[in-house]
N, C-alpha and C positions, 0 to 999 in steps of 0.2 A: 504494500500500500504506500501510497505516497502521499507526502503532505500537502495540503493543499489550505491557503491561507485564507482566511477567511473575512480578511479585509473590506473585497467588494460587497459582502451579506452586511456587516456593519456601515457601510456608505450608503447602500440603502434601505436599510432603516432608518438610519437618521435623515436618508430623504421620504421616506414614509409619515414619519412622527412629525415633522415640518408640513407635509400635507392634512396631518388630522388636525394639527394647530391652526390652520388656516382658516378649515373647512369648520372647527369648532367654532370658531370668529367668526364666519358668516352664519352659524346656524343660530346664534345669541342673536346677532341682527334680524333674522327671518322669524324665531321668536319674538321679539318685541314688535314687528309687524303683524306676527301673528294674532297678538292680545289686544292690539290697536285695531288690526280686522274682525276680528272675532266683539268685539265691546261695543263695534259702529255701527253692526248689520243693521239695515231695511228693515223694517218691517211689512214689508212685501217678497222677504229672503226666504228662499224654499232649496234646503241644502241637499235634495234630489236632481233636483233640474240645473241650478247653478252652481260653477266653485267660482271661488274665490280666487283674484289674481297671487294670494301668496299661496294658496296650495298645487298651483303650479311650481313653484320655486321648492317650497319643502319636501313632495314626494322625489322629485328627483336627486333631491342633496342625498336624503337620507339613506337612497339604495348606495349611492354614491360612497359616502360613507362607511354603509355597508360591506361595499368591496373591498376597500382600502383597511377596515378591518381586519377582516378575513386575509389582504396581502401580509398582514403583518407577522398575523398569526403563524401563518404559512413559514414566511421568513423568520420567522424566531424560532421555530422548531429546526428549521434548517440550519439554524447558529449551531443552536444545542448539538445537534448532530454532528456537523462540523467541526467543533469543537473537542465534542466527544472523542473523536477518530482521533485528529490531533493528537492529543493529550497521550494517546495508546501507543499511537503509531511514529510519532517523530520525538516524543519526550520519555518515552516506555515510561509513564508514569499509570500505574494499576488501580484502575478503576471497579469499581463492586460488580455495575452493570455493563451491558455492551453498546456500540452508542445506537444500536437501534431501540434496547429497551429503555435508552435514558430518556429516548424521544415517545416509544411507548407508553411511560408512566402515566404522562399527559391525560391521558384519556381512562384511565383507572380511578375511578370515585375517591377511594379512600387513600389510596398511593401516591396522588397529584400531590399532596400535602406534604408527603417529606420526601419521597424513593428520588423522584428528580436531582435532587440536591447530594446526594449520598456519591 
């Protein structure tokens, strides 16, 4: 196995983490439109028939959002793993688990909480 560094996974995350910051900064803005729209409605407003011009804007952040999520996630398991190998394979430093199950743990109910870190 060969080392493989894992610099570019850290470059983007932290271009990841810089897009949720952004994207959390507009969504505080489309919030406070939102309770400005939501407080002003018509009384002739029938929320079957019509939306509203900010719920145009929030359904799309928030899958948005969504995605950029789930990239993180992605990539942060991929660190972990990463990482993992590393640590085995160019430092011979002995690790409990293997780095598939370091990545594994994640997903185990009661394990998430400590097996990771071991």
């Amino acid at each position: 196995m060969t080392f493989k560094p894992a610099e570019r996974l850290y470059n983007f995350m932290t271009k990841l983490y810089k897009v949720v910051i952004v994207t959390l900064g507009i969504s505080v803005i489309v919030g406070f439109f939102e309770l400005y729209s939501f407080s002003h409605l018509p009384s002739d407003y029938d929320p079957e028939i019509n939306l509203l011009p900010v719920e145009w804007i929030s359904a799309p952040l928030a899958f948005f959002q969504t995605i950029i999520l789930v990239l993180i996630f992605i990539n942060f398991l991929r660190m972990i793993f990463r990482t993992s190998k590393n640590l085995q394979t160019h430092y011979n430093f002995e690790l409990q688990t293997s780095p598939g199950w370091a990545v594994g743990f994640f997903f185990i109910p009661i394990a998430n909480l400590f097996k990771p870190y071991q």
